[in-house]
N, C-alpha and C positions, 0 to 999 in steps of 0.2 A: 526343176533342176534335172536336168542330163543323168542320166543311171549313169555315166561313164565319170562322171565331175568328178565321185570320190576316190575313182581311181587319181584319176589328175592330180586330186589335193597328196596323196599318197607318195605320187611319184616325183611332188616337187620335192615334201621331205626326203626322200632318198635322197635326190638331188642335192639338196641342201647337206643333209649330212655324208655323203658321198659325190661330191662333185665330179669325179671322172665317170658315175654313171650314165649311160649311155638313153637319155630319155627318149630320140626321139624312136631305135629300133623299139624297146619297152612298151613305147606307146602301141604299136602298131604291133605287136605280139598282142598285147592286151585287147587292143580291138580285135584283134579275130577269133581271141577268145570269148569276148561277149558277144561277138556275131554269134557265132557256134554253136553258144549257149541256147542264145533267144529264137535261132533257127531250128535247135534240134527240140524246144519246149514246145514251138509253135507247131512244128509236126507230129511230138506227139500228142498235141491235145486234138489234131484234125484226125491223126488214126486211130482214134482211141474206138468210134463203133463199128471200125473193123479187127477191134480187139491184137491189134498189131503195135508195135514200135516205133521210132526212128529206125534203129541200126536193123532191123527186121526189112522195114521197106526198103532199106536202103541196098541190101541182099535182094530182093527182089525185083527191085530197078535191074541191076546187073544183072541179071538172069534174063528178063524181060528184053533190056537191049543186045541181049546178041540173039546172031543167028541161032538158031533151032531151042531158045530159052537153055541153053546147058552149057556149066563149067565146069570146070575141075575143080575142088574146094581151094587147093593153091589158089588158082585163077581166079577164084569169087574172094577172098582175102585180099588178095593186092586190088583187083580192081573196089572192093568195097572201101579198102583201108582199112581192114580191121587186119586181128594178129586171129594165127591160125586156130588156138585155144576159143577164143570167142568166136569165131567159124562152126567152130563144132556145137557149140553151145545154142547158136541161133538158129543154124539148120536143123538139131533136134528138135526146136520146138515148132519150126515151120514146116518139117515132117509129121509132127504131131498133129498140126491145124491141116494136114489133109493139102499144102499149097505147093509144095516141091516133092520131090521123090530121090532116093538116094539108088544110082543102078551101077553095074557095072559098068564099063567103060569099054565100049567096040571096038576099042584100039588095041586095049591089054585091058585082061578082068582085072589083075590087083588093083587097079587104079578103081577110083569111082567119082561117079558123073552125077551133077544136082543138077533137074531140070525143074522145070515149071512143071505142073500138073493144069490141066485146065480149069481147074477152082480158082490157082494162082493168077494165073491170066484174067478170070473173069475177075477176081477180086482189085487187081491193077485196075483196070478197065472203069470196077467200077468207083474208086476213089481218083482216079485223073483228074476229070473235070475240076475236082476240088482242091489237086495238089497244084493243077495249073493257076487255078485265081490264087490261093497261098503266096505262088512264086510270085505274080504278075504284084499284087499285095507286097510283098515282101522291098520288091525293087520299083516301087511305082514312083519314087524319088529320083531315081536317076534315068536320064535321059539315054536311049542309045548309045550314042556317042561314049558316053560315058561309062555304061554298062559294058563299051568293048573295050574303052581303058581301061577297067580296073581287071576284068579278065585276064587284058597281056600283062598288067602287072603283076596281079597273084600268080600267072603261071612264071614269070619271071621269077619270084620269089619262091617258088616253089622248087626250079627248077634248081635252085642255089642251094636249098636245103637237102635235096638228094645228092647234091655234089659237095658237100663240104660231110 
């Protein structure tokens, strides 16, 4: 059985007892929610002997892909997706682990700037190779083609939800 079916059987009763509910958006909320889930379990059972998270790595991707490994905490929030409270919260402990650094900002002191630390870097470095078979793992079902569909869709969807 489909881990998603007992959503299914769920949302026909609603249906049932709510006939103007709207199944098929529900559906597809729901599926990104189970995506999300099973994406954000499977990474962090892979970072786990790097003693790291999901939303940890995921702060550290961002860092990692920009120029010079450094953002502004604003700038690593939006680009991570998290909210600024859990900003502060992941970076102290990723300053703890010795992987970012918190400095003033060259631009203006009051400001401050997380960079990579080169432990940061090497520790990317050295779980890649495994977040890459992960991904390749992950989407090995759908075919090219297909993996650029669903992209324009989600960002399609996505792009609707910041406009509305």
């Amino acid at each position: 059985m489909s881990s998603f079916q007992p959503t299914e059987q769920r949302l026909a009763i609603t249906c049932q007892r709510h006939p103007a509910f709207p199944r098929e958006p529900a559906v597809l909320v729901r599926l990104i929610k189970h995506i999300y889930k099973r994406v954000h379990d499977d990474a962090n059972a892979l970072l786990k002997p790097w003693a790291i998270n999901h939303p940890e790595y995921n702060l550290l991707m961002m860092l990692y892909g920009t120029e010079g490994y450094t953002l502004n905490p604003s700038q690593l929030a939006e680009a991570a997706g998290e909210k600024s409270a859990n900003i502060t919260r992941l970076t102290n402990g990723l300053c703890d682990k010795g992987l970012i650094e918190r400095t003033a900002s060259d631009e203006d002191r009051r400001k401050i700037a997380l960079t990579l630390t080169g432990d940061g870097v090497a520790m990317i470095e050295s779980f890649l190779p495994d977040i890459c078979t992960l991904l390749e793992r992950q989407t090995a079902g759908l075919r090219p083609q297909e993996m650029a569909q669903l992209e324009t869709l989600l960002k399609k969807f996505l792009d609707r939800l910041e406009q509305a």
